[in-house]
TORZA-111544 format. One line per field, with one value per residue (C-alpha): residue number from 1; residue in three letters; chain; x, y, z. Coordinates in steps of 0.1 Angstrom, whole numbers, plus 5000, padded with zeros to 4 digits. Each point is the difference from the previous one (the first is absolute). Layout:
<pakols>
num NUM|... $
residu ALA|... $
chaine A|... $
xx X|... $
yy Y|... $
zz Z|... $
</pakols>
This chain:
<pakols>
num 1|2|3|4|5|6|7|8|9|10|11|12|13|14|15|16|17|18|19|20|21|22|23|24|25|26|27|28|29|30|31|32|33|34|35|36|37|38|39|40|41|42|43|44|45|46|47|48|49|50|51|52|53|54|55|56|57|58|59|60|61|62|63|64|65|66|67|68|69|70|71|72|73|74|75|76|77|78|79|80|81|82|83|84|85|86|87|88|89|90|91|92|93|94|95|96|97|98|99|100|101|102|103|104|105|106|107|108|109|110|111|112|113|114|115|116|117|118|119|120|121|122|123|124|125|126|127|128|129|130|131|132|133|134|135|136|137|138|139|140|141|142|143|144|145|146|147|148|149|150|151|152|153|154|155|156|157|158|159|160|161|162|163|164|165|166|167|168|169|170|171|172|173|174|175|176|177|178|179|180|181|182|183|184|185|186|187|188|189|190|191|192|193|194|195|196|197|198|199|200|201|202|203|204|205|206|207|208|209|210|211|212|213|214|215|216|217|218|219|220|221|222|223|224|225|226|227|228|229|230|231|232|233|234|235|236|237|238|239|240|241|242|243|244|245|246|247|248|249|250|251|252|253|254|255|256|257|258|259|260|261|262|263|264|265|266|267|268|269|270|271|272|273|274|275|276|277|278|279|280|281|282|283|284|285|286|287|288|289|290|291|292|293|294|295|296|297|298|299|300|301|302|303|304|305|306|307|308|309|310|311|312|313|314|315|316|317|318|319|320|321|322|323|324|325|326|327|328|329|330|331|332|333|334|335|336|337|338|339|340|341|342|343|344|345|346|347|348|349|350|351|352|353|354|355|356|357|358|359|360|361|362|363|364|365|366|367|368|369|370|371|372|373|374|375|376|377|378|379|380|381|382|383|384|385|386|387|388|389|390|391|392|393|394|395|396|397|398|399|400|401|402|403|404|405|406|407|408|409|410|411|412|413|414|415|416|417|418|419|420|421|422|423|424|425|426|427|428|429|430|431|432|433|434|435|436|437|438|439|440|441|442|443|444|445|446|447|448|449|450|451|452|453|454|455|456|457|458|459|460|461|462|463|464|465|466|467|468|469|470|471|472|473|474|475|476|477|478|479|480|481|482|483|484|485|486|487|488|489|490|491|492|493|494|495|496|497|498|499|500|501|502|503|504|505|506|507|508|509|510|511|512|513|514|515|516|517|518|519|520|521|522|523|524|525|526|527|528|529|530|531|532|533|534|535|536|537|538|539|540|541|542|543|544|545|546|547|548|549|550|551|552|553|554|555|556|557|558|559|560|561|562|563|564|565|566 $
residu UNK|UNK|UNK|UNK|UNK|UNK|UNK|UNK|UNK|UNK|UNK|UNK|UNK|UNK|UNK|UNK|UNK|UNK|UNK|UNK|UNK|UNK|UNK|UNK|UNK|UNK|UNK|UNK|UNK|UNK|UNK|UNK|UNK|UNK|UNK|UNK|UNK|UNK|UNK|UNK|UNK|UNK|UNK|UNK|UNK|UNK|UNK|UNK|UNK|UNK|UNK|UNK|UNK|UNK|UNK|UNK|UNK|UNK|UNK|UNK|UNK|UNK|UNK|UNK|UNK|UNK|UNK|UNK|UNK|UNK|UNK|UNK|UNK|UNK|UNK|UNK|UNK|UNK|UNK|UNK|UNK|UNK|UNK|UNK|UNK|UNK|UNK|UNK|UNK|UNK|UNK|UNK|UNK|UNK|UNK|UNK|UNK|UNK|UNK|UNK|UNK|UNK|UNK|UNK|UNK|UNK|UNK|UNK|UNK|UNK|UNK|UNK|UNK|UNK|UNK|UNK|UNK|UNK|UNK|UNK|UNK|UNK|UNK|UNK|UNK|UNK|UNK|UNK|UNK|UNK|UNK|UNK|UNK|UNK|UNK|UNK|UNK|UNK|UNK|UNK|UNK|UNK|UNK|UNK|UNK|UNK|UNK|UNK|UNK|UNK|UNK|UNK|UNK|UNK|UNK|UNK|UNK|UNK|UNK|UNK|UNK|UNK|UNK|UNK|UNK|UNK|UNK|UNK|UNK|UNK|UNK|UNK|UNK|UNK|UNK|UNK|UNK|UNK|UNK|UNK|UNK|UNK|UNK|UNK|UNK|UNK|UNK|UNK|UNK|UNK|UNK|UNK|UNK|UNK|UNK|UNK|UNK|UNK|UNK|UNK|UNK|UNK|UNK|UNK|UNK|UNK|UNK|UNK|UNK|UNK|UNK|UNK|UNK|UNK|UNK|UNK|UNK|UNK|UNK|UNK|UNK|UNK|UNK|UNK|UNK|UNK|UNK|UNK|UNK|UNK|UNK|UNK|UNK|UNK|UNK|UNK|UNK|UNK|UNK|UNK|UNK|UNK|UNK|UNK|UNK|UNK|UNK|UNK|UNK|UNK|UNK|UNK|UNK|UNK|UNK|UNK|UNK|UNK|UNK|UNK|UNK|UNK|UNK|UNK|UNK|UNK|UNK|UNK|UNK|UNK|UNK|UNK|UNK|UNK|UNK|UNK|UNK|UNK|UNK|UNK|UNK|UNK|UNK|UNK|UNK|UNK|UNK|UNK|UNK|UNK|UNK|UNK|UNK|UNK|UNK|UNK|UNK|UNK|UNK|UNK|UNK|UNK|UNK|UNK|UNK|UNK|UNK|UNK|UNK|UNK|UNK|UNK|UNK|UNK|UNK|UNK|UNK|UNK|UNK|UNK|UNK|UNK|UNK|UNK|UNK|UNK|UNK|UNK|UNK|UNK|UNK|UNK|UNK|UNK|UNK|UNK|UNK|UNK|UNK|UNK|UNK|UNK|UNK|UNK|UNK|UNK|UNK|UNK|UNK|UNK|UNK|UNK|UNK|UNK|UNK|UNK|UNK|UNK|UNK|UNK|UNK|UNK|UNK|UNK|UNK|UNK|UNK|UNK|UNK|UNK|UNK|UNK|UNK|UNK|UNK|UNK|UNK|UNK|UNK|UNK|UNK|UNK|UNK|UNK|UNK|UNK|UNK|UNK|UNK|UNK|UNK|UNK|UNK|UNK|UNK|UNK|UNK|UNK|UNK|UNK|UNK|UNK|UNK|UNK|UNK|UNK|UNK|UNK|UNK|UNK|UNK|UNK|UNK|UNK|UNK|UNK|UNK|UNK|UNK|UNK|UNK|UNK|UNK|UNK|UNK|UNK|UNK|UNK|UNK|UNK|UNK|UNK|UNK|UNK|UNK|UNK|UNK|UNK|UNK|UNK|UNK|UNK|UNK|UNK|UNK|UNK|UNK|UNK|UNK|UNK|UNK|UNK|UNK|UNK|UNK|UNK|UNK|UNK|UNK|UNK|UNK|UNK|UNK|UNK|UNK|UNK|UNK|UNK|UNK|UNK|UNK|UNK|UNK|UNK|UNK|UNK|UNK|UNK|UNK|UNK|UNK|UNK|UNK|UNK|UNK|UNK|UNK|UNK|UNK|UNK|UNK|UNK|UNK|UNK|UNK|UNK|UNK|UNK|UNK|UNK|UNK|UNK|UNK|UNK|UNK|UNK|UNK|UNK|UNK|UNK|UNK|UNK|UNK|UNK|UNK|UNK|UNK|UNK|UNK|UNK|UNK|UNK|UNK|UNK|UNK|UNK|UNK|UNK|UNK|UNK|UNK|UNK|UNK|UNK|UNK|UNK|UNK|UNK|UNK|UNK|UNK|UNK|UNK|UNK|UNK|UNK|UNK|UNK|UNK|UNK|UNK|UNK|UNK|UNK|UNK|UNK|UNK|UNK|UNK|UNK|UNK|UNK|UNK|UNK|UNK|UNK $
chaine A|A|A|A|A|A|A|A|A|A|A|A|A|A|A|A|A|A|A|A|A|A|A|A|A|A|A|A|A|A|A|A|A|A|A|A|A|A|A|A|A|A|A|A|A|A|A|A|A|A|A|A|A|A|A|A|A|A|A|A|A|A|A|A|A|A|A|A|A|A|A|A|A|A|A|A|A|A|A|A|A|A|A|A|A|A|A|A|A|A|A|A|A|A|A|A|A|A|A|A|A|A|A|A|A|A|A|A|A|A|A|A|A|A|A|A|A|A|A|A|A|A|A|A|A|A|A|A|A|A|A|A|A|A|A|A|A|A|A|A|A|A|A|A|A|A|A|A|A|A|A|A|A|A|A|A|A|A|A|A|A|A|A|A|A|A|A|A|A|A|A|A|A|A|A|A|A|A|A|A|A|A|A|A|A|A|A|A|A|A|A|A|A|A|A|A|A|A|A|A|A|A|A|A|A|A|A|A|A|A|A|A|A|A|A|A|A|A|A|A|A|A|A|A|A|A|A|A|A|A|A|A|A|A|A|A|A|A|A|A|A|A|A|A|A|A|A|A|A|A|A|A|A|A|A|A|A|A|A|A|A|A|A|A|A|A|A|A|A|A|A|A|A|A|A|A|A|A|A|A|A|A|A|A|A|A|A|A|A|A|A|A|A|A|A|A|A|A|A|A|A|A|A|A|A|A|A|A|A|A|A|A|A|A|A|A|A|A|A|A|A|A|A|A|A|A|A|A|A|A|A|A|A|A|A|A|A|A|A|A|A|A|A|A|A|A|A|A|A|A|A|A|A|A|A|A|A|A|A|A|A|A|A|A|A|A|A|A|A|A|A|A|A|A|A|A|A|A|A|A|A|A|A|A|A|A|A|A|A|A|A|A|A|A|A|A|A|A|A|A|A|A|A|A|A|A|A|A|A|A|A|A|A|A|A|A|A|A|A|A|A|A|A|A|A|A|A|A|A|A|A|A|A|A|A|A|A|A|A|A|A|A|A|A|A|A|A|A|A|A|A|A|A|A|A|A|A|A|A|A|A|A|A|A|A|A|A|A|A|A|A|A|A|A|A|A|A|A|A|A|A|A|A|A|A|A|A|A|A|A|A|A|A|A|A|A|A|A|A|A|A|A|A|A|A|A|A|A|A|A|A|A|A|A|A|A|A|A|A|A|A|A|A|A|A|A|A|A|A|A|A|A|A|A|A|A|A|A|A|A|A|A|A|A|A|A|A|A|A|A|A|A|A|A|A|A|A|A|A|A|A|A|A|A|A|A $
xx 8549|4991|5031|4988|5005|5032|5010|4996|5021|5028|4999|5003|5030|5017|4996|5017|5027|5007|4991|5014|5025|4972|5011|4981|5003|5020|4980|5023|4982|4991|4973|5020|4995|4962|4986|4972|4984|5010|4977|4975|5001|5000|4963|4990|4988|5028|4973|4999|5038|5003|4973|5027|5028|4995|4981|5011|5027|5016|5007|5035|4989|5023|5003|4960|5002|5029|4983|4969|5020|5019|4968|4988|5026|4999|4959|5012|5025|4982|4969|5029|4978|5026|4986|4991|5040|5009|4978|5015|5035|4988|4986|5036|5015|4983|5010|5035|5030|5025|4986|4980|5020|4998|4958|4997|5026|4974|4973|5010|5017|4962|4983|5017|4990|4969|4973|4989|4987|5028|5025|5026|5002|4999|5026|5028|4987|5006|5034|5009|4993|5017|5032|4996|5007|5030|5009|5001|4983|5010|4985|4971|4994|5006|4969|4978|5006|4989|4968|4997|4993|4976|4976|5003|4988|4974|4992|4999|4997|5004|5034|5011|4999|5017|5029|4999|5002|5032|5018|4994|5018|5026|5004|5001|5027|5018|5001|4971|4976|4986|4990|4989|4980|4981|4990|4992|4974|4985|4995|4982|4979|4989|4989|4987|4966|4997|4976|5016|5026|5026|4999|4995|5033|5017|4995|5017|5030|4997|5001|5023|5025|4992|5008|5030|5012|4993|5019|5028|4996|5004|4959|4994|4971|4981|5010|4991|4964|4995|5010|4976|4970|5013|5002|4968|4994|5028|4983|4970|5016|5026|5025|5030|5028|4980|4999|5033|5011|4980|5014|5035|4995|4980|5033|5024|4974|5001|5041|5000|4978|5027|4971|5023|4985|4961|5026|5014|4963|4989|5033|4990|4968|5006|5028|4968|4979|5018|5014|4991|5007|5033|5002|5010|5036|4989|4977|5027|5024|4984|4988|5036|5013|4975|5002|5037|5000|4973|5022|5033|4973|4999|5039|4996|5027|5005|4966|4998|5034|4985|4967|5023|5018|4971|4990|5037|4993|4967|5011|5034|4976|4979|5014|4981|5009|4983|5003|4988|5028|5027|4991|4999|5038|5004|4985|5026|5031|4996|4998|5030|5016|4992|5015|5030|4995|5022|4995|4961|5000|5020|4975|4971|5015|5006|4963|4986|5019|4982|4969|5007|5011|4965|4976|5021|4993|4964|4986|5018|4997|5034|4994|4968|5004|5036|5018|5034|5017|4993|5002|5022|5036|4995|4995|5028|5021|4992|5008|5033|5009|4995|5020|5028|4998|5003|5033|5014|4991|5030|5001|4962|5010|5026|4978|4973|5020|5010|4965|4986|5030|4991|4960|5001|5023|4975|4968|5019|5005|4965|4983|5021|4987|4964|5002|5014|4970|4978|5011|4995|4965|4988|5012|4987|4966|5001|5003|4973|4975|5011|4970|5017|4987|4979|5009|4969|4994|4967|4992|4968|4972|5003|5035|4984|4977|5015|5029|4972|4982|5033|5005|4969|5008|5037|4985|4976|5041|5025|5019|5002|5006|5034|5034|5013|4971|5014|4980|5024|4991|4962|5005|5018|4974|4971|5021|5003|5027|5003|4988|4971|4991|5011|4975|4970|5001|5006|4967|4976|5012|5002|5032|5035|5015|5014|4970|4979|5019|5002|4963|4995|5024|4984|4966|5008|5015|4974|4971|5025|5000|4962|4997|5024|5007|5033|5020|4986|5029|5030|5024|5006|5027|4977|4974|5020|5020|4966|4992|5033|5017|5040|5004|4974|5006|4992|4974|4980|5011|4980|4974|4995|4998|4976|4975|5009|5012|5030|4993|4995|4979|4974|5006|4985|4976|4986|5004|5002|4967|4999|5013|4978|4969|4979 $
yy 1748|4976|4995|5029|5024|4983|5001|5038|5002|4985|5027|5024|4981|4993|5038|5013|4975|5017|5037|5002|4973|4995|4982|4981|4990|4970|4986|4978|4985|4967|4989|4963|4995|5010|4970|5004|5033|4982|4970|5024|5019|4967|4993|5032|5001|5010|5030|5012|4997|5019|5028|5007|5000|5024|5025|5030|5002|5032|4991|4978|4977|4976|4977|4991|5000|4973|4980|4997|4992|4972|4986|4999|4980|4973|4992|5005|4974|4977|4998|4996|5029|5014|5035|5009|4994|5024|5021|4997|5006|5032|5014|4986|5022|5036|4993|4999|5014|4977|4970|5010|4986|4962|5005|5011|4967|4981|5013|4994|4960|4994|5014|4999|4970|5003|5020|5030|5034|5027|4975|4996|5029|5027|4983|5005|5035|5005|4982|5025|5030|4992|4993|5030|5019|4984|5013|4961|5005|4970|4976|5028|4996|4962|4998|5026|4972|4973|5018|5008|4965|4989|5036|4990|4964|5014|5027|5026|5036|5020|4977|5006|5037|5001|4975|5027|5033|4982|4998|5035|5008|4978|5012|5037|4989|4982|5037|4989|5025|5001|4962|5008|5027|4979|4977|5018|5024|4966|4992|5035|4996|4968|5011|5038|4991|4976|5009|4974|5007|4982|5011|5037|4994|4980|5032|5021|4979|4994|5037|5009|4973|5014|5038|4991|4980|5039|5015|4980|5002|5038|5010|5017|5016|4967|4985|5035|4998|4965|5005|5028|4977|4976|5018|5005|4962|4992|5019|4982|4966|5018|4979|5017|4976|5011|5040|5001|4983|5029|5030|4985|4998|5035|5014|4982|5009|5036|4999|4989|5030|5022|5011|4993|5020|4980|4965|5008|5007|4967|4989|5018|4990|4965|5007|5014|4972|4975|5017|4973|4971|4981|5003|4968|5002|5009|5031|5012|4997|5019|5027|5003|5002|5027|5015|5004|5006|5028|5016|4998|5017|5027|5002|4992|4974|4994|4987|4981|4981|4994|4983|4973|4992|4991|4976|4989|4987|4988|4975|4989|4990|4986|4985|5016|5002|5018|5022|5032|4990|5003|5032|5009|4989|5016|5032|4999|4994|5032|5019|4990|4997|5037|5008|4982|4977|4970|4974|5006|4997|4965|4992|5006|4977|4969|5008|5002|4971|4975|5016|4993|4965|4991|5018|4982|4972|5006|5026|5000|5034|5010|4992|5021|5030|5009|5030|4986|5026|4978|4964|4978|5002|5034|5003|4975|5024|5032|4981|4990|5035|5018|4973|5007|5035|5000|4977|5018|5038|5017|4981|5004|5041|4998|4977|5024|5028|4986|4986|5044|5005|4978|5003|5039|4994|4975|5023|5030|4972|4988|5035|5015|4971|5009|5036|4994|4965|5027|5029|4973|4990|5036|5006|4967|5008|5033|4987|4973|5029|5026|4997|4991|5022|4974|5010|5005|4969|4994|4966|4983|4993|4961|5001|5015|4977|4965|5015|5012|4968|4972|5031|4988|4963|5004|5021|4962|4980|5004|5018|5035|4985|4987|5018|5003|5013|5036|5016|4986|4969|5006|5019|4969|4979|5018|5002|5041|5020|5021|5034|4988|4984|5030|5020|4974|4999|5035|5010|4972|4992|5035|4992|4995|4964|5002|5011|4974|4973|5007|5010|4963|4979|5022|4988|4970|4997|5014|4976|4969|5012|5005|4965|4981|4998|4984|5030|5024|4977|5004|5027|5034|4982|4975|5023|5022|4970|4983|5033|5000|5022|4991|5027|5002|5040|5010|4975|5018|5034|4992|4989|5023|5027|4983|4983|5027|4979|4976|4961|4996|5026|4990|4960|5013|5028|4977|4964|5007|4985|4964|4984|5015|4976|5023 $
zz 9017|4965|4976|4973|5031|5010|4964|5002|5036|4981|4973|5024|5015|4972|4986|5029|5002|4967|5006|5034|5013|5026|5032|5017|5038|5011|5025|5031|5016|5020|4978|4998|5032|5003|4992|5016|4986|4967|5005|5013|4972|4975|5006|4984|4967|4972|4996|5032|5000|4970|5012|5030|4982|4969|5026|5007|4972|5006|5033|5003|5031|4983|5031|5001|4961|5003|5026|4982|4967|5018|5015|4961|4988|5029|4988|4962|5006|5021|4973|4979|4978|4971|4993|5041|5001|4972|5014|5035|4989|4982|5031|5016|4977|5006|5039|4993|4979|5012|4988|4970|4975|5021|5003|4960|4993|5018|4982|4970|5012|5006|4972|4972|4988|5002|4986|5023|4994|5007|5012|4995|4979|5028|5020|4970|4993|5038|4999|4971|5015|5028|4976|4985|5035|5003|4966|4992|4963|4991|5023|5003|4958|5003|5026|4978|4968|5022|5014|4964|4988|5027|4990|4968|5006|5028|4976|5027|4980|5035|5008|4970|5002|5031|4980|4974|5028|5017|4962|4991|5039|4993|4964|5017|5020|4966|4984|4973|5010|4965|5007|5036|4985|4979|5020|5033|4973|4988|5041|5001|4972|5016|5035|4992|4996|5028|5033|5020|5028|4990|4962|5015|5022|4970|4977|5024|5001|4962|4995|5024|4983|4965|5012|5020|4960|4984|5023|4993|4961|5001|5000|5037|4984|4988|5040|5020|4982|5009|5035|5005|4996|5017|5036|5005|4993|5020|5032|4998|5002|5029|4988|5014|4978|4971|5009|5006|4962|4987|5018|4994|4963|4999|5017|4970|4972|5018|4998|4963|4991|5015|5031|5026|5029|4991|5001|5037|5011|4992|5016|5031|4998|4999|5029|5020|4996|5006|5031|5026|4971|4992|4958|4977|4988|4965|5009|5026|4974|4976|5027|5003|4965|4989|5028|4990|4964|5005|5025|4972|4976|5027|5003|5035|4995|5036|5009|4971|5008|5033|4985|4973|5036|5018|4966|4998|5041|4996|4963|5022|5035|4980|4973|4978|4963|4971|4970|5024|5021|4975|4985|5036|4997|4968|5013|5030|4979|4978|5031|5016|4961|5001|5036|4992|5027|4988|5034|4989|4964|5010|5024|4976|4972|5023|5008|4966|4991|5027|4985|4964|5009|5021|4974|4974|5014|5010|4983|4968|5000|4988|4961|4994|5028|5006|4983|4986|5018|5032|4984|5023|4982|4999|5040|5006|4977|5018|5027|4992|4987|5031|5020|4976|5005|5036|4998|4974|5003|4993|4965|4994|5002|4975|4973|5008|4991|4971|4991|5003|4978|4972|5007|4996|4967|4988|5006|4987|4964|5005|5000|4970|4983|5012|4988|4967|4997|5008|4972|4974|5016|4999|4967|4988|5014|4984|4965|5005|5016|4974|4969|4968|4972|4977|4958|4985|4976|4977|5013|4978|5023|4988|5014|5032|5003|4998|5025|5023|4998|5000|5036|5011|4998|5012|5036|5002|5005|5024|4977|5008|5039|4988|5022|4964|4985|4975|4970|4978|5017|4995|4964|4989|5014|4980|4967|4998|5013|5027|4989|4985|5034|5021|4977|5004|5040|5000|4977|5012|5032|5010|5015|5000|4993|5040|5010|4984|5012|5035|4996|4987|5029|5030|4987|4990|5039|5017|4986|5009|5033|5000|4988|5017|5036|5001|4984|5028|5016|4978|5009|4980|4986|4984|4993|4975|4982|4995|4981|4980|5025|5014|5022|5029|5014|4957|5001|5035|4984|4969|5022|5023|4970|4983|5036|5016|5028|5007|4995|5035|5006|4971|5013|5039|4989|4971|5020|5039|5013|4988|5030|5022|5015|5018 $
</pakols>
């Protein structure tokens, strides 16, 4: 095999070291002690050597692969020939998982250096992924900067790419799927049009990466389209690593969309499979999860507390940690919370406590993902409390008592309050709603007409947006009074003065919105005081009466589809 096809072999490698937590065999054997089939094996060419050894590549003969790898070091290192080394230790490291991380050290001790395609680039991209299992993100990230700088200086655009594919992972696992997003759609972009096998492959996983980022910003649709052209591709290449990713995120896109007997099909699909197979710890994680969370959909609580028990064995034998692995936590301590299963709610906190600590840690996840409600103090807290109120039940009664007592005299204060805020609303409302009657004055039309036209050039300012905007306000600000005003809008804008001016902020609101993207991101809150509005629930009123839908109906019905590649 010539380097461009051993470039591709290490693609493939290096994608499901990633995908898949792949193992590869540990061969034991003897080989030290063979000298002899080693020399014999010396006088072949590094071709012929090569030809053996990257045969027959779905088939694991690791112990004939190893011998033949050892034999191509010994003539590298006798002709004292730089790049046969490198290339040696590579094929050292697809025979074994034990010592990977010692053959890609080597690789990397001879080459880097030196000036050689590939190398040693594909060693630290190696070394990173293999970090990255370990949930070692920093020494993974560290190894991705360094394989950075020699692509860079190589200018390799394909080593790059797969730089760029490990960063948008890693920033998936960071909580910035927005960032992940990004750059897994540039990766798709890249390789959609390409005929080759590797860019056809490298598309798959590109997309599959970019689906998996929608799902997890809140857009199932977007990711369950993508995944459905992506099967078929994925068959042709029968890549099972690959099929699996997609039938796991069809099954969460499937969940989100609230179509949880179509998401435990592709569960029990996958399950059917892979029936003969041993899954990675992420996919059997997830298979678990969903599985779960469909089931508490379903109100079949008991199989679904079965299915966060299996994920809760599977992180601890493992060591496994991850965000799906503390909302698996999460998801467990609300159930025994609701049971009023103290020992387990205890249980639960000391465990989502080691999590927060490691994906602190490693992930950062806990400043971008976490509801406060389950931020650290908070969970030590809870924690704390229940102790308390197993040492000191009898007291924990009588405050409680107490505590009804003087919540029930509270709401009782609260809700008079309410009733009697709510008589002034009404009536308030009333007033504002009920059409004053306009005296009829004799206004001259040049009067008229230099109010209607400094109108005109008032509606061109901020003005009329301002939270303290009145008509005496606006009457004062065009030199008249207000019943000559009242009269004007009501004769040539066909209109009351409250109607004209939330006919002019909805309009004026809905061509910002039209025009620029970022306020389809501020909240209703933000929305309605941008528009001179203080009170959101009058501001959505208004404009619901006037769009005929609320704000976030108009933002998804007028905005939803932008995201979407395919």
């Amino acid at each position: 095999m010539h380097k461009e096809q051993k470039i591709l072999c290490f693609k493939i490698l290096l994608v499901a070291f990633v995908l898949s937590n792949a193992i590869i065999s540990n061969a034991q054997s003897n080989l030290n002690n063979d000298t002899t089939a080693l020399e014999n094996l010396e006088n072949k060419s590094y071709l012929d050597l090569e030809k053996v050894f990257w045969s027959d590549l779905d088939k694991f003969d690791t112990v004939k692969k190893l011998k033949y790898a050892k034999a191509y070091l010994r003539k590298a290192k006798k002709e004292k020939d730089t790049l046969e080394i490198a290339d040696a230790y590579f094929m050292m490291t697809y025979c074994s998982k034990l010592n990977t991380l010692s053959y890609l050290d080597s690789i990397i001790g001879v080459t880097k250096n030196k000036t050689f395609k590939n190398q040693p680039i594909n060693a630290y991209i190696l070394r990173a992924s293999i970090f990255g299992q370990k949930n070692d993100y920093k020494r993974a990230l560290l190894n991705l900067e360094k394989a950075n700088f020699y692509a860079k200086k190589q200018g390799s655009i394909l080593q790059l790419n797969d730089i760029k594919y490990f960063i948008s992972r890693f920033k998936t696992n960071l909580g910035d799927y927005e960032s992940a997003k990004k750059l897994q759609k540039e990766l798709v972009l890249y390789y959609k049009n390409s005929n080759d096998f590797y860019s056809k492959r490298a598309y798959i996983v590109a997309s599959e990466a970019y689906a998996n980022s929608l799902n997890f910003l809140n857009k199932p649709d977007s990711a369950l389209l993508i995944v459905k052209n992506l099967i078929p591709l994925s068959l042709k290449t029968k890549d099972s690593v690959i099929y699996n990713k997609l039938l796991i995120s069809s099954a969460i896109s499937n969940y989100q969309t609230g179509n949880y007997k179509i998401s435990l099909d592709s569960i029990y699909k996958l399950k059917e499979y892979n029936r003969r197979k041993v899954f990675s710890t992420d996919v059997e994680i997830l298979i678990n999860l969903y599985e779960g969370k469909n089931y508490l959909e379903q109100q079949k609580k008991k199989r679904a507390i079965q299915c966060f028990k299996k994920v809760d064995s599977i992180s601890s034998a493992k060591n496994y940690y991850h965000s799906y692995v503390r909302e698996n936590y999460t998801l467990m301590y609300n159930y025994y919370k609701n049971n009023n299963d103290i020992n387990n709610q205890l249980h639960y906190i000391d465990k989502l406590l080691v999590t927060d600590s490691i994906l602190n840690n490693d992930f950062k996840y806990l400043a971008k993902n976490v509801n406060d409600k389950f931020t650290k103090p908070n969970l030590i807290d809870s924690k704390q409390k229940i102790i308390k109120s197993l040492e000191k039940e009898k007291t924990k009664r009588i405050s409680l008592m107490f505590a009804l007592l003087f919540l029930i005299i509270l709401i009782i204060v609260i809700t008079l309050r309410n009733i009697k805020r709510k008589k002034l609303y009404k009536k308030h409302i009333a007033n504002l709603e009920t059409p004053k009657k306009v005296k009829s004055y004799l206004i001259d039309d040049k009067t008229t007409l230099r109010i209607l036209n400094d109108l005109s050039k008032i509606e061109e300012t901020d003005f009329l947006l301002s939270k303290d905007f009145s008509l005496v306000l606006l009457a004062k600000e065009l030199e008249t009074n207000t019943s000559y005003l009242s009269k004007i809008i009501n004769e040539h804008k066909k209109k009351t003065f409250k109607q004209y001016l939330i006919d002019y902020r909805i309009r004026f609101l809905i061509q910002q919105l039209d025009t620029k993207l970022i306020m389809r991101k501020y909240s209703i809150e933000a929305l309605a005081e941008s528009v001179g509005y203080t009170n959101a629930s009058s501001f959505t009123r208004i404009f619901k009466n006037y769009t005929g839908k609320s704000p976030s109906e108009f933002l998804k019905s007028r905005y939803s589809t932008d995201d979407s590649l395919f």
